[in-house]
C-alpha positions as CSV (number, residue, x, y, z in Angstrom):
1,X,38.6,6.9,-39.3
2,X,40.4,5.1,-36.4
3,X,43.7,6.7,-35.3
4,X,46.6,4.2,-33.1
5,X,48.9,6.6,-31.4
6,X,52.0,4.2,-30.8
7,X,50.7,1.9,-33.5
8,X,54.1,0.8,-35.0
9,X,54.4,-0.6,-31.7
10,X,54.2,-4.2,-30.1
11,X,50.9,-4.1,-29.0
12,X,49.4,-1.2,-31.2
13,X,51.0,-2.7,-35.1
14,X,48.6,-5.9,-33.6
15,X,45.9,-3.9,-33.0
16,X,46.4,-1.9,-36.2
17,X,46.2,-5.2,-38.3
18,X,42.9,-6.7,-36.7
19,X,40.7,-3.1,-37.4
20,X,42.2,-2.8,-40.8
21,X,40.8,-6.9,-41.2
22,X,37.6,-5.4,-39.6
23,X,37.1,-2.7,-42.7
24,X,38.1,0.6,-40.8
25,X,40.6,3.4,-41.9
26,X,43.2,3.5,-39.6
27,X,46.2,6.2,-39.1
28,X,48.8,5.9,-36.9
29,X,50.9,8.5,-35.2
30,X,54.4,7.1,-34.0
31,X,57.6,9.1,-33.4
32,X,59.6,5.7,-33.8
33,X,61.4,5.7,-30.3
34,X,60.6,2.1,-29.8
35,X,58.2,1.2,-32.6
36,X,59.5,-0.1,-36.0
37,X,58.0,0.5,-39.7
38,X,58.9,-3.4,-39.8
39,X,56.2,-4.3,-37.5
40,X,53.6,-2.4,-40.0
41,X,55.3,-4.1,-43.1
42,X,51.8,-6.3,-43.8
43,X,49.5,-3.5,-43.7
44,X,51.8,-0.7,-45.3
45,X,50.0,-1.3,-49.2
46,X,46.8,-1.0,-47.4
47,X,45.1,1.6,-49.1
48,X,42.9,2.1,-46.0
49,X,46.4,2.8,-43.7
50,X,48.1,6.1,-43.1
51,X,51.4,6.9,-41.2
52,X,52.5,9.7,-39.8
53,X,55.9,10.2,-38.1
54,X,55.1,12.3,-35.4
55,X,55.3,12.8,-31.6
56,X,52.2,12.9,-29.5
57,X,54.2,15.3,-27.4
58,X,53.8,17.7,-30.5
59,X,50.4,19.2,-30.4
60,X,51.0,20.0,-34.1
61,X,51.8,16.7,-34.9
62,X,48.2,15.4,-33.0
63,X,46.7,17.9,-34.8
64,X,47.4,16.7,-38.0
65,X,47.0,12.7,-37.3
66,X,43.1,13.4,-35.5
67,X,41.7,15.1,-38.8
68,X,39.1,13.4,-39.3
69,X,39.4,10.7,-36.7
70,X,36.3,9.1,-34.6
71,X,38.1,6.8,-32.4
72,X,41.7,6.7,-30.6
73,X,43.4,4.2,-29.6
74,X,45.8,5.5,-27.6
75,X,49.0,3.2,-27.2
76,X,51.8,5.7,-27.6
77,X,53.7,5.6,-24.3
78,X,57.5,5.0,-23.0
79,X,57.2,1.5,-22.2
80,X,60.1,0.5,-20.1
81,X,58.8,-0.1,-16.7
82,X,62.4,0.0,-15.4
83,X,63.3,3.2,-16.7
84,X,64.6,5.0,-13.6
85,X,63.7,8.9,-15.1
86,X,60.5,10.2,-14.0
87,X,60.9,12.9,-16.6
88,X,60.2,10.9,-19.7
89,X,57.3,8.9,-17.9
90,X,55.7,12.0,-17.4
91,X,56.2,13.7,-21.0
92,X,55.6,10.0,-23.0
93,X,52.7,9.1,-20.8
94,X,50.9,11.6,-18.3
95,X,51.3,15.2,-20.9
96,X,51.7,12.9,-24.1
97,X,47.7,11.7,-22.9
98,X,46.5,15.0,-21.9
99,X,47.7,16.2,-25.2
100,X,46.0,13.4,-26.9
101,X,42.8,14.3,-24.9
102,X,42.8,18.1,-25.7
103,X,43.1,17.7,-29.0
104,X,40.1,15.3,-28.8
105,X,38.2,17.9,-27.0
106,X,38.9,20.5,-30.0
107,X,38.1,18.4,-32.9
108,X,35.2,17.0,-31.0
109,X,36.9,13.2,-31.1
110,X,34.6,11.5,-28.0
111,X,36.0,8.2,-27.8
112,X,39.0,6.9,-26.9
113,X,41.2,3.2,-25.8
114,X,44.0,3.8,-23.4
115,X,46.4,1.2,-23.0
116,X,46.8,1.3,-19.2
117,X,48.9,-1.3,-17.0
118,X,48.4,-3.8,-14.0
119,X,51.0,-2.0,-12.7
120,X,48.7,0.8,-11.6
121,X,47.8,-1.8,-8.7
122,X,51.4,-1.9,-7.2
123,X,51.6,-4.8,-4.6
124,X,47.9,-6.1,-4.5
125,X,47.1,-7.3,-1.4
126,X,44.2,-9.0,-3.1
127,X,45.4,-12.1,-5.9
128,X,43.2,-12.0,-8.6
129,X,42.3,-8.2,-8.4
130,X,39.9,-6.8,-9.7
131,X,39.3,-3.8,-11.1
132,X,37.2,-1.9,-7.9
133,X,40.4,-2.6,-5.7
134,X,42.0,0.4,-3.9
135,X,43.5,2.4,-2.8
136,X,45.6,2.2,-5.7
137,X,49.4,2.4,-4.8
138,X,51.6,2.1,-7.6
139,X,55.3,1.4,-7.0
140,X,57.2,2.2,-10.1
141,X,57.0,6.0,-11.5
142,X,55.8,3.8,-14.8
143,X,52.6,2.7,-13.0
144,X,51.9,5.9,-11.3
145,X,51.7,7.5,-14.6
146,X,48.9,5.5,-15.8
147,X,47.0,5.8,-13.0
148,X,47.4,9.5,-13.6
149,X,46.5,9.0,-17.2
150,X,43.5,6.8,-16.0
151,X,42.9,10.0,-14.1
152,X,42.7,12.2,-17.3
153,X,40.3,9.7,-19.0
154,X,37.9,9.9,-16.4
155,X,38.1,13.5,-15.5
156,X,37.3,14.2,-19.5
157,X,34.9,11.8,-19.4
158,X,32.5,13.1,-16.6
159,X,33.4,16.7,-17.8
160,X,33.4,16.5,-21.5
161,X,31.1,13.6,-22.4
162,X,34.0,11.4,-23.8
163,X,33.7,7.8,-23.7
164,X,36.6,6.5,-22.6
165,X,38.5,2.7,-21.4
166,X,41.5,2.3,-19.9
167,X,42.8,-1.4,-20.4
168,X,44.8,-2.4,-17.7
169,X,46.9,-5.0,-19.0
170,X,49.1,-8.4,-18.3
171,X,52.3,-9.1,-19.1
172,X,51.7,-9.2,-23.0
173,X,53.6,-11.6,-25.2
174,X,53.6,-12.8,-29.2
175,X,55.7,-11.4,-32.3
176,X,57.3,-8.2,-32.3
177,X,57.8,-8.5,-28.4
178,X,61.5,-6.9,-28.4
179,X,61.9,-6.4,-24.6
180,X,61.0,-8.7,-21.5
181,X,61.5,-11.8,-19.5
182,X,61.3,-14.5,-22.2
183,X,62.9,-12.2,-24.9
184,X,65.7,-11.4,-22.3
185,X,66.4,-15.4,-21.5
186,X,66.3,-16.4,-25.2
187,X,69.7,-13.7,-25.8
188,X,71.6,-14.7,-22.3
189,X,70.9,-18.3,-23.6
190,X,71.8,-17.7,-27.2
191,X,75.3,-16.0,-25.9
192,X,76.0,-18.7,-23.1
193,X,73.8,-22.0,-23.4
194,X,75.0,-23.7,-20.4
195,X,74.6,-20.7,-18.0
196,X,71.5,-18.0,-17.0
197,X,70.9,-15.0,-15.1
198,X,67.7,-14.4,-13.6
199,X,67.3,-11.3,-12.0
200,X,65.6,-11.7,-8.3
201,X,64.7,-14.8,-6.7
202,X,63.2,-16.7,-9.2
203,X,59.7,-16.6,-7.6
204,X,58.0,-13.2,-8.7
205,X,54.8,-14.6,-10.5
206,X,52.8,-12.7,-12.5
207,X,50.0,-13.2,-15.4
208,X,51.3,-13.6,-19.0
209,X,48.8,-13.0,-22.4
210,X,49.2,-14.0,-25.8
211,X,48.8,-10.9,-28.0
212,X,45.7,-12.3,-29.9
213,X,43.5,-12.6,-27.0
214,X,45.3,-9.1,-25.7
215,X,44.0,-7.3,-29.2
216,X,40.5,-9.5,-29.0
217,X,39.6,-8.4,-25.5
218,X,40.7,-4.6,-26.6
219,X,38.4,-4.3,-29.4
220,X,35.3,-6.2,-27.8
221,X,35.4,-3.7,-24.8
222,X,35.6,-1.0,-27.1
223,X,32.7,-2.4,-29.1
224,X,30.8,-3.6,-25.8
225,X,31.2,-0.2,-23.6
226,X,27.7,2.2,-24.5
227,X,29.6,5.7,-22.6
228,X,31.3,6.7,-19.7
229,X,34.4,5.9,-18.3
230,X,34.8,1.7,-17.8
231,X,38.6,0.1,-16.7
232,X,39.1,-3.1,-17.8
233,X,41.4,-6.3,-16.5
234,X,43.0,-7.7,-19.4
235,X,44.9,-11.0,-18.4
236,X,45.1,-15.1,-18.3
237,X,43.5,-17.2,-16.0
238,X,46.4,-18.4,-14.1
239,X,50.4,-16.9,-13.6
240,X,53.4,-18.3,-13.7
241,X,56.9,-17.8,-11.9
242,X,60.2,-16.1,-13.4
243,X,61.4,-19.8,-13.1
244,X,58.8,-21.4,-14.3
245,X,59.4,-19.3,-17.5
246,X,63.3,-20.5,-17.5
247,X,62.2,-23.8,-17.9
248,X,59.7,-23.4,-20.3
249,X,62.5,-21.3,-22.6
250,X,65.5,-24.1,-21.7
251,X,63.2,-26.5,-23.0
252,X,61.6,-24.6,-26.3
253,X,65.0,-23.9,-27.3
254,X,66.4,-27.5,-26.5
255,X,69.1,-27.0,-23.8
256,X,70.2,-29.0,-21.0
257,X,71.5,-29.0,-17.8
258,X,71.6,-25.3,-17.4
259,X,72.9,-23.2,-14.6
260,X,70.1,-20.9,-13.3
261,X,72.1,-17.8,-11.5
262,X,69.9,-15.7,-9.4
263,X,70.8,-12.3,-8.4
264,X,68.4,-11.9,-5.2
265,X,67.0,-9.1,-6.8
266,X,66.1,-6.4,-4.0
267,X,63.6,-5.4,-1.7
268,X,62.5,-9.0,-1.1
269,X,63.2,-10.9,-4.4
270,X,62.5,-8.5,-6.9
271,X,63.8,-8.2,-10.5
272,X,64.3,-4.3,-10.3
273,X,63.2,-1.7,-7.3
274,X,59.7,-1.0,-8.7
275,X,58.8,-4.9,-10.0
276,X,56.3,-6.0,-8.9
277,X,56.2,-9.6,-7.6
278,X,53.4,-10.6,-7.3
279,X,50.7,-9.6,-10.2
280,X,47.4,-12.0,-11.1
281,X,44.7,-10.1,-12.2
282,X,40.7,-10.7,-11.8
283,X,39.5,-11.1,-15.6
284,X,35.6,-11.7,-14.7
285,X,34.3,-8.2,-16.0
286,X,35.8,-8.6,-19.6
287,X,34.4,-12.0,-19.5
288,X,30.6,-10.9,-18.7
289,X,31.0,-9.2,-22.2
290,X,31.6,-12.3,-23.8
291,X,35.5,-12.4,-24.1
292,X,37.3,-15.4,-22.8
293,X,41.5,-15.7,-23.3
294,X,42.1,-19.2,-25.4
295,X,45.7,-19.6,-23.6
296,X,47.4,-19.8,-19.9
297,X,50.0,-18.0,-19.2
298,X,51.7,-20.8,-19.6
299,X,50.8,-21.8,-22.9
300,X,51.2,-17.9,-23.4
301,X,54.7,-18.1,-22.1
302,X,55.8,-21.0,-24.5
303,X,54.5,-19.9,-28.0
304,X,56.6,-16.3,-27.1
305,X,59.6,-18.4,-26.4
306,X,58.9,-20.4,-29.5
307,X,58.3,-18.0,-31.3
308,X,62.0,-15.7,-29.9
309,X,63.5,-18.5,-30.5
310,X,62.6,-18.9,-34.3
311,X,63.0,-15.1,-35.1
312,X,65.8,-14.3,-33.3
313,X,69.4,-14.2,-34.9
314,X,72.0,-16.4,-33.3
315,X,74.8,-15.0,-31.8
């Protein structure tokens, strides 16, 4: 049995869907915070899928989701990059994980997924980078509390015998994506059509991955990795530009002659203090296991925006 902390999130209710299509019995553990029971609504007759409402900051609550469990995927985390209160970064992510990885260590669990970030990199001076560059300087509390997780991972790996990934990914994009760049534009343009804020100078680029490739890559390092502790790039072949991405969501959603407003942003164009501007990561170790990403960022980019653009109400 497979348990997806976080699954009735954006990436994990995915994830969730492609390992119950696989044959395996999967549980998730979500407290709901930023997940949805909408974004499990295919899978929930599946007599192979559990749910359990429960925090992963509750040791009880682990406890009872990791009966019987061989695998975690561990996605549950506070996601908001810009959240400026190092508090819940470290409960949702850093003791959230070594919970996760205690309880592991109790029931005897030895393998485990982490959804890390490529914000653990912080301002690469190397574009791609892969995954052997350092030091690692994160500059948002968000990324330095993956790093730390990635920390944890490795630590319980060497020490305990787990096997253990940590997926560092992209920007991630596809249905169910309730919070980013292209789902931000598509609301500022539904409530004004002829006028758009972009926060920072328009030119922070960055990678951008559709969710299928995202959830193929996961499972085929997971299937591909023998033991030990491996990190993985997961990401496009190219980026793409904040106003790049303007464009590509005027156009899906049929505007004209629209005002772009930039803000400036701070610190030297940036969106928020802690964005990262520049972000391209080095995909060549996924892709010696056999994984290549069928879109660009770009392509990426527009079926999110299509997509936003078909699902989301109208003002």
């Amino acid at each position: 049995m497979i348990v997806v902390t976080g699954g009735a999130g954006f990436i994990g209710s995915h994830l969730v869907e492609k390992l119950l299509e696989y044959g395996y019995e999967v549980t998730v553990i979500d407290n709901l915070s930023t997940g949805s029971l909408e974004n499990l609504e295919v899978v929930r007759d599946n007599p192979r899928f559990r749910f359990i409402k429960g925090d992963v900051r509750n040791r009880e609550d682990i406890a009872k989701a990791f009966e019987g469990a061989s695998t975690i995927f561990h996605f549950a985390a506070n996601p908001e990059v810009r959240v400026g209160i190092p508090q819940e970064h470290f409960e949702h992510n850093i003791l959230a994980t070594f919970n996760v990885l205690e309880e592991m260590r109790k029931k005897d669990i030895r393998d485990i997924v982490f959804a890390s970030s490529s914000t653990v990199y912080g301002d690469a001076e190397q574009l791609p980078t892969p995954e052997d560059y350092g030091p690692l300087k994160p500059i948002s509390v968000y990324g330095a509390s993956k790093l730390a997780c990635e920390a944890l991972l490795s630590s319980y790996s060497h020490t305990y015998g787990f096997k253990s990934i940590a997926l560092r990914y992209a920007n991630v994009v596809g249905p169910r994506h309730s919070r980013g760049v292209i789902y931000d534009f598509v609301r500022k343009l539904r409530a004004n059509p002829r006028r758009l804020e972009i926060l920072g100078d328009g030119t922070q680029t960055k990678s951008y991955i559709w969710i299928e490739d995202a959830v193929e890559a996961t499972l085929l390092a997971w299937e591909k990795t023998p033991e030990g502790f491996e990190v993985y790039n997961v990401g496009s072949e190219d980026a793409i530009s904040v106003r790049e991405i303007a464009n590509i969501v005027v156009e899906e959603m049929g505007l004209k002659n629209v005002e772009y407003i930039f803000t400036g942003g701070v610190a030297g164009g940036r969106g928020w203090v802690g964005d990262v501007k520049y972000m391209h990561l080095d995909i060549a170790k996924l892709r010696k296991l056999g994984w290549e990403p069928k879109y660009s960022s770009a392509e990426a980019v527009r079926l999110a925006a299509r997509n936003h653009v078909m699902t989301l109400p109208s003002q």
